[in-house]
N, C-alpha and C positions, 0 to 999 in steps of 0.2 A: 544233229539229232542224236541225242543219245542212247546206244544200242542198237542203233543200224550202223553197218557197215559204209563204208564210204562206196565201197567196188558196186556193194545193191543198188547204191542208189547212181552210182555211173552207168551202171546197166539198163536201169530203170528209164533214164531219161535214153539211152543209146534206143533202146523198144520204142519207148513213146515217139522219138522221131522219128522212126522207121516206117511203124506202124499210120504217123500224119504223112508222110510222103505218098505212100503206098496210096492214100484217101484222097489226096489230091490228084497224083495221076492216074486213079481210077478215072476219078468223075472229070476229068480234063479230055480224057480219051475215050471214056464208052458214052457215047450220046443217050443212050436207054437209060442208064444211072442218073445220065445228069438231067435227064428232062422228069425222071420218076420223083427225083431232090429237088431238084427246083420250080418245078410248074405249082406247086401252091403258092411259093413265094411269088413267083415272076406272077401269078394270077393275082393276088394282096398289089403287087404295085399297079399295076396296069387298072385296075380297080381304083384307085386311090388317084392315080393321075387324071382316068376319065372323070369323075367327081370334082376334081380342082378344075378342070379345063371346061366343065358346067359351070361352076362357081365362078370363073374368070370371065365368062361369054355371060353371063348375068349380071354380071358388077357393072 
């Protein structure tokens, strides 16, 4: 890219992994993070399998 420095953007990605680490061994390790991030998700699938496993007992 022209007119950024190369060191900014080595820096840049050195942050940005740092900073996905850091987000992964949050929500790996604090159970409260990981249920407050994922309990809508986990609720959408669990939802979505009781619905097929209706559909599946009616077929």
């Amino acid at each position: 890219m022209p007119g950024i420095p190369v060191a900014l953007l080595r820096n840049a990605t050195l942050f940005a992994a740092f900073g996905s680490m850091y987000f992964e061994i949050t929500f790996m390790s604090d159970v409260e993070h990981r249920q407050q991030f994922f309990a809508p998700i986990i609720d959408e699938v669990e939802r979505a399998l009781a619905v097929r496993a209706v559909y599946l007992a009616e077929r």
